[in-house]
N, CA and C atoms as an extended XYZ file, in Angstrom:
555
Properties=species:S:1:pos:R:3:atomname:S:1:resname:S:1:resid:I:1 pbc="F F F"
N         0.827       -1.180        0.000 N   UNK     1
C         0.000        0.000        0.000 CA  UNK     1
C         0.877        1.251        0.000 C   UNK     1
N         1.888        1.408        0.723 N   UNK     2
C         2.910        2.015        0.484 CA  UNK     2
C         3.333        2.571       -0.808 C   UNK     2
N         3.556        1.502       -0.967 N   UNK     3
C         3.983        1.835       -2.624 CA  UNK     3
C         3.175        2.545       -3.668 C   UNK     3
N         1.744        2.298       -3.662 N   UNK     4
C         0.650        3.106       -4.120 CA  UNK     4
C         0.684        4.674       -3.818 C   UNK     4
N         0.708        4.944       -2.465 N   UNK     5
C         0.026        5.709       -1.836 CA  UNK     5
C         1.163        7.234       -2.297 C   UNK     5
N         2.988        6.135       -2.500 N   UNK     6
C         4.167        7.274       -3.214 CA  UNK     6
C         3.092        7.407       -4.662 C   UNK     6
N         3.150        6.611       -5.411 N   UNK     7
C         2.458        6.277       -6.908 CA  UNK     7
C         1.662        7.522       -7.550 C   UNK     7
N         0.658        7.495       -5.640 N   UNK     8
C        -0.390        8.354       -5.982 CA  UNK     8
C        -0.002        9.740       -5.914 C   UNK     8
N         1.127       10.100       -4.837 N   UNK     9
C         1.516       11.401       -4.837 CA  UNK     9
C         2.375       12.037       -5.970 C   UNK     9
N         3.007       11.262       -6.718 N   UNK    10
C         3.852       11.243       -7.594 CA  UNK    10
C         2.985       11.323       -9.316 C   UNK    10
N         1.996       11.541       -9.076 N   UNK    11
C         1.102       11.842       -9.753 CA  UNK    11
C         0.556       13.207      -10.057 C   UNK    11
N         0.458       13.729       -9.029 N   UNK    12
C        -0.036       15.483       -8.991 CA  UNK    12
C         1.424       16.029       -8.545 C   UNK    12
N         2.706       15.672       -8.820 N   UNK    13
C         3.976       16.431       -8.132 CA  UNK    13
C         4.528       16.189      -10.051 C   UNK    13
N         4.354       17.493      -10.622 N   UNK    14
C         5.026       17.726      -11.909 CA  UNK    14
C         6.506       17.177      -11.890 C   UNK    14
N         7.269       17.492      -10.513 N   UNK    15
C         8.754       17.116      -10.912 CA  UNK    15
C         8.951       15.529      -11.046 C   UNK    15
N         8.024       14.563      -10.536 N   UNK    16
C         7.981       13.383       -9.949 CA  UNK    16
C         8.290       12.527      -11.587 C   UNK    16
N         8.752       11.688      -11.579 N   UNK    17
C         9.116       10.581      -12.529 CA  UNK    17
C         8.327        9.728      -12.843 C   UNK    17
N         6.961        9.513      -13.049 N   UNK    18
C         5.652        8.635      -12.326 CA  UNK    18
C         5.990        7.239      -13.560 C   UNK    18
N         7.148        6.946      -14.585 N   UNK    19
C         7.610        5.979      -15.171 CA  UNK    19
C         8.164        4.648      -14.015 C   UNK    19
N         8.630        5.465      -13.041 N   UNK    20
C         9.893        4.574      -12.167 CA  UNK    20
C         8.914        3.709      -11.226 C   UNK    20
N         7.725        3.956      -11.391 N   UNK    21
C         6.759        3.052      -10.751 CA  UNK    21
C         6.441        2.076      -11.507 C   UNK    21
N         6.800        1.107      -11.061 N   UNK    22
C         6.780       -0.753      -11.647 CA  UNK    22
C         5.558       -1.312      -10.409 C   UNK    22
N         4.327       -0.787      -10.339 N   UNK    23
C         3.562       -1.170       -9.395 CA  UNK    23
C         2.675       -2.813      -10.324 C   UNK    23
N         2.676       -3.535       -9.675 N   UNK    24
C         1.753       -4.542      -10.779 CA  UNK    24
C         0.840       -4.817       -9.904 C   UNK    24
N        -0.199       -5.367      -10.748 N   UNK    25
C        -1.763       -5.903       -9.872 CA  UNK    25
C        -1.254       -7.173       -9.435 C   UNK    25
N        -0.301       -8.080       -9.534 N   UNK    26
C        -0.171       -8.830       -8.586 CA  UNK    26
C         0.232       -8.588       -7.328 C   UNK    26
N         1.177       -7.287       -7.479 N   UNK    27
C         1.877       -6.937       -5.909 CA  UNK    27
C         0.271       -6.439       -5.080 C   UNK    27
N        -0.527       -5.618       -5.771 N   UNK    28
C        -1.515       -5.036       -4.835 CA  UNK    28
C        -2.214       -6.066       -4.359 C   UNK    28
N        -2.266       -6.959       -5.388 N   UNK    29
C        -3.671       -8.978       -4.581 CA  UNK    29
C        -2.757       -9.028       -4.074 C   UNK    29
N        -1.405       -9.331       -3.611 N   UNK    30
C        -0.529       -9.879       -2.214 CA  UNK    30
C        -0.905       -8.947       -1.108 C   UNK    30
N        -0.956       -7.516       -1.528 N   UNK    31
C        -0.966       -6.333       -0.576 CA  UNK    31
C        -2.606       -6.803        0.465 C   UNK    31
N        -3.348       -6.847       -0.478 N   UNK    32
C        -4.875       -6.915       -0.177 CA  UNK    32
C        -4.740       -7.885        0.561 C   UNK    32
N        -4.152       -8.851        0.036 N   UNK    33
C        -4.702      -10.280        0.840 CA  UNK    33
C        -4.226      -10.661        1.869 C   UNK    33
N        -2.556       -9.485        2.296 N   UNK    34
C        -1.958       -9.841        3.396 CA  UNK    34
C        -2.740       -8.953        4.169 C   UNK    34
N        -3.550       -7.936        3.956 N   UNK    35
C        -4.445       -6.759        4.829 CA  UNK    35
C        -5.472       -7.508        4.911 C   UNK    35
N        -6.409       -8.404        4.368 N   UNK    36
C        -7.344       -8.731        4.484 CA  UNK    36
C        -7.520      -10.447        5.045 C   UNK    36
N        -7.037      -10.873        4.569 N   UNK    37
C        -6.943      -12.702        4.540 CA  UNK    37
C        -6.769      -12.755        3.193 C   UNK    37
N        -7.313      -14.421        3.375 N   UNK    38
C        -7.254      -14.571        1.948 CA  UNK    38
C        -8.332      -14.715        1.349 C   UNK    38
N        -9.217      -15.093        2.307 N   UNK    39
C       -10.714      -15.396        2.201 CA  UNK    39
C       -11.654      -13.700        1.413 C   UNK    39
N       -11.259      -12.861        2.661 N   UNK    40
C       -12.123      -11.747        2.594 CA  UNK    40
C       -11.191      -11.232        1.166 C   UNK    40
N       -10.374      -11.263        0.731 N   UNK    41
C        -9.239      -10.334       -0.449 CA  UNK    41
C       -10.278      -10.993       -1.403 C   UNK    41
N       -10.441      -12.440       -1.370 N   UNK    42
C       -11.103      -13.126       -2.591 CA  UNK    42
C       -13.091      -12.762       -2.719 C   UNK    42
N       -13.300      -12.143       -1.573 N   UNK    43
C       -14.747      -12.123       -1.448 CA  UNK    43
C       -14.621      -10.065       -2.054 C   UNK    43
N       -13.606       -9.386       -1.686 N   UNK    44
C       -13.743       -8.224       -2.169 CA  UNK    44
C       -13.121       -8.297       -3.851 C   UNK    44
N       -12.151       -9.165       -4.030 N   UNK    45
C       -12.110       -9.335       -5.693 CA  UNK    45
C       -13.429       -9.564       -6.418 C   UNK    45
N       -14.161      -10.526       -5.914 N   UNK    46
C       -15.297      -10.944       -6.503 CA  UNK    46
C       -16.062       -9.454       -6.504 C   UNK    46
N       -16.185       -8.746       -5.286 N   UNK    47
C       -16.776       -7.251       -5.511 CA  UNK    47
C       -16.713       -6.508       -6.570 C   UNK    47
N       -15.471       -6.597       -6.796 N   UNK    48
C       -14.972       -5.405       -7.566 CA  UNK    48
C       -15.474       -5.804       -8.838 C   UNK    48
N       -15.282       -7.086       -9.180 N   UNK    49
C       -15.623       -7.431      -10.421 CA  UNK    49
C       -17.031       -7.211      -11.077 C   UNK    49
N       -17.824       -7.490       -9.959 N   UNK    50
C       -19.283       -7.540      -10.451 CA  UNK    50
C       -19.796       -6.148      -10.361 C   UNK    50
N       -18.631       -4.798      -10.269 N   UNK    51
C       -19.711       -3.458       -9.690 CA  UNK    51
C       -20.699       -3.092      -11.415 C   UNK    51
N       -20.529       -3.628      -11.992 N   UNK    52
C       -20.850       -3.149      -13.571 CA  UNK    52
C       -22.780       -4.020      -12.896 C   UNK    52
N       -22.811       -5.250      -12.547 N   UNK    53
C       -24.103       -5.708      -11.790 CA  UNK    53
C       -24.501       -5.180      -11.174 C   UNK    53
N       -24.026       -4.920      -10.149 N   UNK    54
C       -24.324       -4.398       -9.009 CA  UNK    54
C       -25.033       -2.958       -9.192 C   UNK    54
N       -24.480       -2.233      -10.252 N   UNK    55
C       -25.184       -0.992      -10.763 CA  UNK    55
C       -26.176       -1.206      -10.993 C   UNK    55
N       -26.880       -2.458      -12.149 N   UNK    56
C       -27.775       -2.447      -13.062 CA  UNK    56
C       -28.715       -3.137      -12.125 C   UNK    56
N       -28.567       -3.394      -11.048 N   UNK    57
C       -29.498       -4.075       -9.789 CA  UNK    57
C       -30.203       -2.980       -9.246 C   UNK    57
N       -28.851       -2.431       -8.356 N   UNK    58
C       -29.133       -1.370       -7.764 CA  UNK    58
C       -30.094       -0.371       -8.372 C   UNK    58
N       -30.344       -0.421       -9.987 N   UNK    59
C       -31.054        0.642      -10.946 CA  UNK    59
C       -32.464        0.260      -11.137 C   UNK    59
N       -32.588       -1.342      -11.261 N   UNK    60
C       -33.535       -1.656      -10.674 CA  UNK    60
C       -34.157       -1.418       -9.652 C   UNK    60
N       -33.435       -2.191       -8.718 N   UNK    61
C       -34.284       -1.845       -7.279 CA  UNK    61
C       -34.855       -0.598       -7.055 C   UNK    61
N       -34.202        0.466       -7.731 N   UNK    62
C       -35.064        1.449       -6.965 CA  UNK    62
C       -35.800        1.950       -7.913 C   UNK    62
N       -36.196        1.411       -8.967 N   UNK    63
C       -37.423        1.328      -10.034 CA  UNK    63
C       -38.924        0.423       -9.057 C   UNK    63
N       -38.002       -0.404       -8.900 N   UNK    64
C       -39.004       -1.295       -8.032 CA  UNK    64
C       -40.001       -0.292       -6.935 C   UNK    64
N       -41.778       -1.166       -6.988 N   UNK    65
C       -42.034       -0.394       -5.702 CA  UNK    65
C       -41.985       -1.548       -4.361 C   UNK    65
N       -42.471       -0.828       -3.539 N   UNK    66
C       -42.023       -1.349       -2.327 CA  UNK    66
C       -42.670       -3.003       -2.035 C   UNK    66
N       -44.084       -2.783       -2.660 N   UNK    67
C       -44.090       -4.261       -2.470 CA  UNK    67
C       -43.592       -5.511       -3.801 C   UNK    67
N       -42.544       -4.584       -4.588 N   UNK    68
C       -41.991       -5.791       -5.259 CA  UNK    68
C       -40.561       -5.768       -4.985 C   UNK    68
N       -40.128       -5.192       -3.532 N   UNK    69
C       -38.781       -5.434       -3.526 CA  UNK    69
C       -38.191       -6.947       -3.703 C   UNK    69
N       -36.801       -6.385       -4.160 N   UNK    70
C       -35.912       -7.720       -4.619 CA  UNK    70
C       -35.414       -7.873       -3.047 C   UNK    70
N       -35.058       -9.192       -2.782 N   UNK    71
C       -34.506       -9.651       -1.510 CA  UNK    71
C       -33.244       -9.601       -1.990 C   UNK    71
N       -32.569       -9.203       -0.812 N   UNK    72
C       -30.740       -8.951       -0.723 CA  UNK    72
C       -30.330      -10.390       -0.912 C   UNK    72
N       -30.933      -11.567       -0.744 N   UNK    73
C       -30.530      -12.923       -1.045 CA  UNK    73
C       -31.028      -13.122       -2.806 C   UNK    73
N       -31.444      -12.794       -3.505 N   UNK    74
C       -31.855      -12.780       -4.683 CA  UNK    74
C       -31.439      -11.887       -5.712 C   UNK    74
N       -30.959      -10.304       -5.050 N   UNK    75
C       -29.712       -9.507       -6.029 CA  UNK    75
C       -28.920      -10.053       -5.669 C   UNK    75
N       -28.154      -11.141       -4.696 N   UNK    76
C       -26.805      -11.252       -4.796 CA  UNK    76
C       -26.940      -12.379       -6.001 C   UNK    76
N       -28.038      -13.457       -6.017 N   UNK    77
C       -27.544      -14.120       -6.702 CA  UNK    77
C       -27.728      -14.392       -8.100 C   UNK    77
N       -29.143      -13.142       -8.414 N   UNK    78
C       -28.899      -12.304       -9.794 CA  UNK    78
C       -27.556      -11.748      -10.163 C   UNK    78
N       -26.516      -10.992       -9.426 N   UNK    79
C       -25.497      -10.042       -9.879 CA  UNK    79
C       -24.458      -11.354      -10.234 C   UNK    79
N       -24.541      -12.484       -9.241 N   UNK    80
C       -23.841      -13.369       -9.632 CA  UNK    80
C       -24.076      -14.104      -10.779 C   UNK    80
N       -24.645      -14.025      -10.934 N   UNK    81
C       -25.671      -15.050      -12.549 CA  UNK    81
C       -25.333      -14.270      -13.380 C   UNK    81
N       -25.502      -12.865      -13.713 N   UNK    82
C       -25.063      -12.168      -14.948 CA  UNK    82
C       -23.801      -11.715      -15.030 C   UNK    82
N       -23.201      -11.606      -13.714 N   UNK    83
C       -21.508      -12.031      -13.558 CA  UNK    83
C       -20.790      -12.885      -14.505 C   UNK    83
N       -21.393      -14.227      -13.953 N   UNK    84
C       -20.960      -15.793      -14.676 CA  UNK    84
C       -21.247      -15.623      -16.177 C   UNK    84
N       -22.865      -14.605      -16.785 N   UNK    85
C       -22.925      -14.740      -18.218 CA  UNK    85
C       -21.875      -13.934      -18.826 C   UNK    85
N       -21.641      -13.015      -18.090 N   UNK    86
C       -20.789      -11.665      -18.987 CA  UNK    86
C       -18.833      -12.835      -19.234 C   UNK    86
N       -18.825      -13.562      -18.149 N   UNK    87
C       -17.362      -13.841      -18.160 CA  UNK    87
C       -17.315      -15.168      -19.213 C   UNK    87
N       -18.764      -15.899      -18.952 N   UNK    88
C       -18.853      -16.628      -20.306 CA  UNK    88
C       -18.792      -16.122      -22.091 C   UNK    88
N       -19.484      -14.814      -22.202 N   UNK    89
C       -19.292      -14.384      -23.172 CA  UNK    89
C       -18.015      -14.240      -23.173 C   UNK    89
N       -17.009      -13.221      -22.748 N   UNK    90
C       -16.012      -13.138      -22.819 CA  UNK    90
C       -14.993      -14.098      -23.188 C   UNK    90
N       -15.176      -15.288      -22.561 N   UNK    91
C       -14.401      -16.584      -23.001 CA  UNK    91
C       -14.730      -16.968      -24.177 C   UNK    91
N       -16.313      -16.550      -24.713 N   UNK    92
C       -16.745      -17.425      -25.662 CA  UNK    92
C       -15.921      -16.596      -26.721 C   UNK    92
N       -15.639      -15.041      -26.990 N   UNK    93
C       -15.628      -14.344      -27.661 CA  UNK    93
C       -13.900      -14.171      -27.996 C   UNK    93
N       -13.658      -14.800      -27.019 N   UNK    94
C       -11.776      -14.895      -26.747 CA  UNK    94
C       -10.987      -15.832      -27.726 C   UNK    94
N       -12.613      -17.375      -27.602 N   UNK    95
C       -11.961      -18.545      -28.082 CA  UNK    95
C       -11.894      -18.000      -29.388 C   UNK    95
N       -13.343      -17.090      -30.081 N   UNK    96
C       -13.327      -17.406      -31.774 CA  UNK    96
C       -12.461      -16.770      -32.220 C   UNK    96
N       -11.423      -15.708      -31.016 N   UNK    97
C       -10.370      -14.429      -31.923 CA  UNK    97
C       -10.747      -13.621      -32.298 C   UNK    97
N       -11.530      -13.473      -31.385 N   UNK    98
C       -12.494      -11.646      -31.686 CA  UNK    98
C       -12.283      -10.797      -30.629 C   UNK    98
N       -12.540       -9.557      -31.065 N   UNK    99
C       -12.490       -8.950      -29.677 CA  UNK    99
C       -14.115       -8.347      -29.336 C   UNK    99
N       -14.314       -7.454      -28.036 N   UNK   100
C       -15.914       -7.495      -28.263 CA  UNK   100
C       -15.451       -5.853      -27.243 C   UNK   100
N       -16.937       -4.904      -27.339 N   UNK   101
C       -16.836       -3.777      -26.817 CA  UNK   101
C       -18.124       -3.770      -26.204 C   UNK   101
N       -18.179       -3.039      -25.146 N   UNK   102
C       -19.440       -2.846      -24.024 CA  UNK   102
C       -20.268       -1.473      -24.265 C   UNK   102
N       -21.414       -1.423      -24.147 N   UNK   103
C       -22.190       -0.076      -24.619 CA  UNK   103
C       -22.902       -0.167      -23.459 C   UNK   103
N       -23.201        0.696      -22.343 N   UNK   104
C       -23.956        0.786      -20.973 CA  UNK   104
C       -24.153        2.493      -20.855 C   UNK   104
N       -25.479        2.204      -20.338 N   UNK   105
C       -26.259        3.870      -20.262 CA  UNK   105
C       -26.452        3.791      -18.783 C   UNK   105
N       -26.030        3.359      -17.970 N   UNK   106
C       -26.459        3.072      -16.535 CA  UNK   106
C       -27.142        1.883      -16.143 C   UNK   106
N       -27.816        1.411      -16.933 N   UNK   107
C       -29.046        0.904      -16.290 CA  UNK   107
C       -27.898       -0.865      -16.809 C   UNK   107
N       -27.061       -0.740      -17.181 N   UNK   108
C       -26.203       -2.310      -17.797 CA  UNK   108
C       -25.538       -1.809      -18.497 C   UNK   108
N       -24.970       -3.194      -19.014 N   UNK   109
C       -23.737       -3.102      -20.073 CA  UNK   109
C       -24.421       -4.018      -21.201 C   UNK   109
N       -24.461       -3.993      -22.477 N   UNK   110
C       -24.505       -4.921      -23.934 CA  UNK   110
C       -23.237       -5.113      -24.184 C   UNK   110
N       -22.887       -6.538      -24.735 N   UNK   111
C       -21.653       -6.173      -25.113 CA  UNK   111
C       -21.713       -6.987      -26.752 C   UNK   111
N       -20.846       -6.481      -27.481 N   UNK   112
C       -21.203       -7.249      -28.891 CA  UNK   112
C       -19.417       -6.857      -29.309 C   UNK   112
N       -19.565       -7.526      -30.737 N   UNK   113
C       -18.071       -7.933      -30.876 CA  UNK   113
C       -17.679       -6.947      -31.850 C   UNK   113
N       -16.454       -6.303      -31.704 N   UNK   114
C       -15.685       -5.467      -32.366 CA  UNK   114
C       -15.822       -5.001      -33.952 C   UNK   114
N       -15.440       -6.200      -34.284 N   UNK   115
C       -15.524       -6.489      -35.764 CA  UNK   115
C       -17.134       -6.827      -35.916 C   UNK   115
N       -17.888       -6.215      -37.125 N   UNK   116
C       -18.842       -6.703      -38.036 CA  UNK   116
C       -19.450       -5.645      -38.498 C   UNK   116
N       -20.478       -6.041      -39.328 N   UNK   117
C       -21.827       -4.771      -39.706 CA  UNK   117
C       -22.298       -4.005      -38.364 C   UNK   117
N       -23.196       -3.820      -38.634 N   UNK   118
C       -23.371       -2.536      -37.263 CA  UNK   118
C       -24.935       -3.852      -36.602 C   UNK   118
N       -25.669       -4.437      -38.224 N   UNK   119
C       -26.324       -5.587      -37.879 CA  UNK   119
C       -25.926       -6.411      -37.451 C   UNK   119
N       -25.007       -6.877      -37.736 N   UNK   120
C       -24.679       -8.263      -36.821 CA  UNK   120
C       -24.070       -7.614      -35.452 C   UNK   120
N       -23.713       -6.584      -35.170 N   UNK   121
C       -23.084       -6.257      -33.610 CA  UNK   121
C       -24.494       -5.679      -32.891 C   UNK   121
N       -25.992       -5.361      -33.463 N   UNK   122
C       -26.876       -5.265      -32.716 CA  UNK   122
C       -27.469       -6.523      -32.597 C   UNK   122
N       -27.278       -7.339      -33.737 N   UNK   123
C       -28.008       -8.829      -33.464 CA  UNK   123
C       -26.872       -9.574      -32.180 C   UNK   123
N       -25.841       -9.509      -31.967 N   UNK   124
C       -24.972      -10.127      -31.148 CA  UNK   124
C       -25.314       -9.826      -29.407 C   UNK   124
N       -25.701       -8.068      -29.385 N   UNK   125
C       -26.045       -7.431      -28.123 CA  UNK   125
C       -27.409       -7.915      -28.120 C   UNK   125
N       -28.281       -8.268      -28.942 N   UNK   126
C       -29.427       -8.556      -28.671 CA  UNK   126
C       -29.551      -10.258      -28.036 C   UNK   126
N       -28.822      -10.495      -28.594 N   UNK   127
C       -28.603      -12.522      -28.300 CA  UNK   127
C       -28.242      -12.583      -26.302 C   UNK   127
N       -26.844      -11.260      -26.263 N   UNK   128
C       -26.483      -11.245      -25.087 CA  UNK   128
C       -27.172      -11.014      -23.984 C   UNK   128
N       -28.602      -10.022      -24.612 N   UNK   129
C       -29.625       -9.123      -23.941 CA  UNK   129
C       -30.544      -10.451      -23.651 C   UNK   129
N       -30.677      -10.826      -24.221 N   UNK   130
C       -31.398      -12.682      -23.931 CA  UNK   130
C       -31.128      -13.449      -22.800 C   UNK   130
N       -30.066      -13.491      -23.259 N   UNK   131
C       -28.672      -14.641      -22.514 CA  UNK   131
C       -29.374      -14.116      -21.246 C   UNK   131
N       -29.066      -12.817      -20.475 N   UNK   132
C       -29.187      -12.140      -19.260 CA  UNK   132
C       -30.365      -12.301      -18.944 C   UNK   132
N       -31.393      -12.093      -19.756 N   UNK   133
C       -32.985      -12.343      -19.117 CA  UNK   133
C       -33.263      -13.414      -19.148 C   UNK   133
N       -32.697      -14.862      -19.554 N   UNK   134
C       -32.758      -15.920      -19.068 CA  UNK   134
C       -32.446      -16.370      -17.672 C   UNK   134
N       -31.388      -15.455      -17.661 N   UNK   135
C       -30.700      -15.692      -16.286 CA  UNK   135
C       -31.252      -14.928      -14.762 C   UNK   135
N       -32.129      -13.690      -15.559 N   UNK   136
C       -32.825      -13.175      -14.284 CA  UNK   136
C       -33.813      -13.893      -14.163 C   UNK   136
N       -34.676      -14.712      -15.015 N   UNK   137
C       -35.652      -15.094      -15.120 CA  UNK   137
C       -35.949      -16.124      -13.489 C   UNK   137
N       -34.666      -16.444      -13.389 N   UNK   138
C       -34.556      -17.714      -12.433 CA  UNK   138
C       -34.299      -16.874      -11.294 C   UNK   138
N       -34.507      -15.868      -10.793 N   UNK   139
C       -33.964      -14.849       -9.400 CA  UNK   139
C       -35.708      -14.296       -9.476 C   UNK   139
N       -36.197      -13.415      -10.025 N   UNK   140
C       -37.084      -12.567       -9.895 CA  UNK   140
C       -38.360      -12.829      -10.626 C   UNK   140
N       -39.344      -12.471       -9.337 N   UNK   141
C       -40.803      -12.666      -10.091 CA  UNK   141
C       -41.267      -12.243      -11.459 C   UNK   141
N       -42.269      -11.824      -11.445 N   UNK   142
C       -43.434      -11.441      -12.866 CA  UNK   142
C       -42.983       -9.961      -13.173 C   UNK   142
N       -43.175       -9.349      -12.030 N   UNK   143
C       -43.435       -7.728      -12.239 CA  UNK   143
C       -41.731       -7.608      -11.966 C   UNK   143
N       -41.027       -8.319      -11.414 N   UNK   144
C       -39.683       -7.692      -11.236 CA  UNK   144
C       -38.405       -7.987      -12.827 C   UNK   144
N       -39.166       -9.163      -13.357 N   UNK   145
C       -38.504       -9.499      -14.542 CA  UNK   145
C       -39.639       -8.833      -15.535 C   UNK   145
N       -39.847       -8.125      -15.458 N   UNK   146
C       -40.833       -7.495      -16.251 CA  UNK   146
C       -40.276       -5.669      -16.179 C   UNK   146
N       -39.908       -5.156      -15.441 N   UNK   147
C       -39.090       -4.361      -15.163 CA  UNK   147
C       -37.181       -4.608      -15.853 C   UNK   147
N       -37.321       -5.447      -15.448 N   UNK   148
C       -35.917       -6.183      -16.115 CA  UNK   148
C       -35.753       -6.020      -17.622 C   UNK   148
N       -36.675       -7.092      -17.932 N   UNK   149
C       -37.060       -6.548      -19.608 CA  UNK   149
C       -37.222       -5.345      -20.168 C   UNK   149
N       -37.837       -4.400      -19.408 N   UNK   150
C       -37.889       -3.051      -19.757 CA  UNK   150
C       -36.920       -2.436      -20.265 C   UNK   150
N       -36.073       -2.964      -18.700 N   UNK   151
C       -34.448       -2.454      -18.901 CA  UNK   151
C       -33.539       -2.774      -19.968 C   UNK   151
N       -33.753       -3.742      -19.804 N   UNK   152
C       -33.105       -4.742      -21.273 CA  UNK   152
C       -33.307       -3.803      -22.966 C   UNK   152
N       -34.373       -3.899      -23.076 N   UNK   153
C       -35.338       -2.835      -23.929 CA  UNK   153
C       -34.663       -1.449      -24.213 C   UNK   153
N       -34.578       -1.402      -23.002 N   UNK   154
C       -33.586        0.142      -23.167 CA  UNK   154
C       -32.455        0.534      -23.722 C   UNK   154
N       -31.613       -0.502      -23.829 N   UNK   155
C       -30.603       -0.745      -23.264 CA  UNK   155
C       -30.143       -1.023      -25.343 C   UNK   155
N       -31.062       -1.593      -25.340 N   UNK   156
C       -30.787       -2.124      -26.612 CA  UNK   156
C       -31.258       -0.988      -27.743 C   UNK   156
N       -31.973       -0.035      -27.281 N   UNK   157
C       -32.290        1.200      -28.020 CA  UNK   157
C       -31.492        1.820      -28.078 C   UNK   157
N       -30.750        2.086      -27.211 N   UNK   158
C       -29.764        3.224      -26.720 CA  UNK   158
C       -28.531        2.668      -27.423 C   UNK   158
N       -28.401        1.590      -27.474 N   UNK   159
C       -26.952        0.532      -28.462 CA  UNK   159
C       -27.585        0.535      -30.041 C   UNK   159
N       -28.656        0.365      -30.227 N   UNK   160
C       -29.143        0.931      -31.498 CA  UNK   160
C       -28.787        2.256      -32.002 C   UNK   160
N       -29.376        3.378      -31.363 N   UNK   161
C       -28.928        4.550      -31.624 CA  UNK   161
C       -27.531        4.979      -31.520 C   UNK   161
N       -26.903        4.599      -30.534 N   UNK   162
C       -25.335        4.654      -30.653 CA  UNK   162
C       -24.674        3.875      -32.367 C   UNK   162
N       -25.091        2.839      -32.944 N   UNK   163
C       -24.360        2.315      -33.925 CA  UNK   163
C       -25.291        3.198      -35.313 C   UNK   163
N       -26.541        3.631      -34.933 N   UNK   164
C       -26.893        4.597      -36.160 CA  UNK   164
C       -25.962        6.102      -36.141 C   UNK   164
N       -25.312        6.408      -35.132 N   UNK   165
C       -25.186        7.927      -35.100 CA  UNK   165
C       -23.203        7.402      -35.315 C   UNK   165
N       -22.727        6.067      -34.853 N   UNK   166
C       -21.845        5.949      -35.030 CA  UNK   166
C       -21.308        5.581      -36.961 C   UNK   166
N       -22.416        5.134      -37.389 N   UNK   167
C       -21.954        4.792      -38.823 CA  UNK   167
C       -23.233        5.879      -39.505 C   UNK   167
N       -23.689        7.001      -38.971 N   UNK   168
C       -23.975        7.774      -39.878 CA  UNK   168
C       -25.716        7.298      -40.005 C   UNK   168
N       -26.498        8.821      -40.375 N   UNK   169
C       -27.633        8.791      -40.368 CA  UNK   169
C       -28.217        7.879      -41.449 C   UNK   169
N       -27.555        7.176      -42.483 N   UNK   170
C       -28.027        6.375      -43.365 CA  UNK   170
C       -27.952        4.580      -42.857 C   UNK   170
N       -27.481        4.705      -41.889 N   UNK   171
C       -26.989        3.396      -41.309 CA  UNK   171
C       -28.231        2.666      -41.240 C   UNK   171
N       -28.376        1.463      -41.793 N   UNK   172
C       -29.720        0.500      -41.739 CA  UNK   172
C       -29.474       -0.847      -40.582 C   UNK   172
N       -29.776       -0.025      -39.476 N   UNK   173
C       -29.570       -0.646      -38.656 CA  UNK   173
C       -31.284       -1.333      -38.094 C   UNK   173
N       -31.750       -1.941      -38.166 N   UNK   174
C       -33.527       -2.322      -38.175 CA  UNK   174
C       -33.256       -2.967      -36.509 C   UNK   174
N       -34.356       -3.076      -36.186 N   UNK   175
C       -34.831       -3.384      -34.754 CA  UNK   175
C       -35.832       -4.289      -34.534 C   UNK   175
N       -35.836       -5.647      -34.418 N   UNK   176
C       -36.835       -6.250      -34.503 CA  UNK   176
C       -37.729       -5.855      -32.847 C   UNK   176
N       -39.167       -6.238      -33.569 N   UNK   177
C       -39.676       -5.674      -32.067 CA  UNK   177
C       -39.588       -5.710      -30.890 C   UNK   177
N       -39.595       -4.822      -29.957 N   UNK   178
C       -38.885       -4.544      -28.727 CA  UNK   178
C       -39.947       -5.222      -27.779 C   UNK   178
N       -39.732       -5.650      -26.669 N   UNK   179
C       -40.282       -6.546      -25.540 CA  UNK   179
C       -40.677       -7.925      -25.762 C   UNK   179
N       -40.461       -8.413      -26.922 N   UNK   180
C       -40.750      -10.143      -27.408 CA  UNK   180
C       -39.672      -10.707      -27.249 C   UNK   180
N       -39.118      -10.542      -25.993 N   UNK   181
C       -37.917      -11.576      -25.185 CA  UNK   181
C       -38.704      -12.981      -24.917 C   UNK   181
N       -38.003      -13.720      -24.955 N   UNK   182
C       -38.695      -15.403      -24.467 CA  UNK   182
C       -38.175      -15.507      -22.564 C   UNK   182
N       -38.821      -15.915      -21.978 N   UNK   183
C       -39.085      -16.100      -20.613 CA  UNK   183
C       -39.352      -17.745      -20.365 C   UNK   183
N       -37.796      -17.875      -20.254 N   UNK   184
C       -37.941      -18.908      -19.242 CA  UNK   184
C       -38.370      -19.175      -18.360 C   UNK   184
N       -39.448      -20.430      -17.649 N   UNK   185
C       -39.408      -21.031      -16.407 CA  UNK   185
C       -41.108      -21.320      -16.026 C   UNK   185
């Protein structure tokens, strides 16, 4: 932590050399885990990872009204479920030698792959936008995955309009109709 904390000052000090810092993320997981255990270092890694969930929960929930709150035992194990999908895509998207980019307005992240038409990278975020409401499907009731979908919905407009304004007002980017997600369970 030490070592950071020079890192960090050596940052706003113009004369400072801020090259000569060889800090790596392995030294800071030793740092963490000798401050924490090993247990709790691995339960706050897992934190950190999922805050991109944890947002799009949290954005929920307070969409939600009071008598459809989500139980704190049921966002954890929603944030964990779309955790596990996002790191599956990622692997999946690793194996074919692609790379893939994330589009999030708050409410989530889409993620679709680098390379293609602007159609096939909304058909890809739309597949992913699936993937995820399959996966809430199994955490949250009627009206709370119904809210979900909304979100979803959104989400995918807003990644629509981003790839029309990104390839230009002629961009034929089409939208098949919005809220005819399939619902598992």
């Amino acid at each position: 932590m030490k070592v950071q904390a020079e890192h960090s000052r050596c940052l706003v000090d113009p004369a400072c050399n801020s090259q000569q810092w060889n800090y790596s993320h392995t030294t800071h997981q030793q740092e963490v885990a000798a401050l924490l255990g090993a247990d709790r270092a691995q339960r706050f890694e897992t934190y950190k990872n999922t805050l991109g969930e944890r947002e799009s929960i949290s954005q929920m929930r307070a969409r939600l009204s009071d008598s459809q709150r989500l139980s704190d035992a049921n966002a954890e194990g929603l944030i964990a479920s779309l955790a596990e999908e996002r790191a599956l895509m990622t692997r999946e998207t690793s194996q074919r030698g692609g790379g893939y980019f994330g589009f999030g307005v708050g409410a989530g992240v889409l993620y679709a792959p680098s390379e293609g038409t602007p159609e096939s990278q909304y058909e890809a975020a739309r597949q992913y936008s699936q993937r995820l409401r399959d996966r809430a499907a199994g955490y949250l009731n009627t009206e709370q995955l119904r809210l979900f979908n909304e979100m979803q919905d959104e989400q995918l407009v807003a990644f629509r309009n981003m790839l029309r304004n990104k390839n230009g007002p002629d961009s034929a980017v089409t939208t098949p109709r919005l809220g005819t997600s399939v619902v598992k369970g």
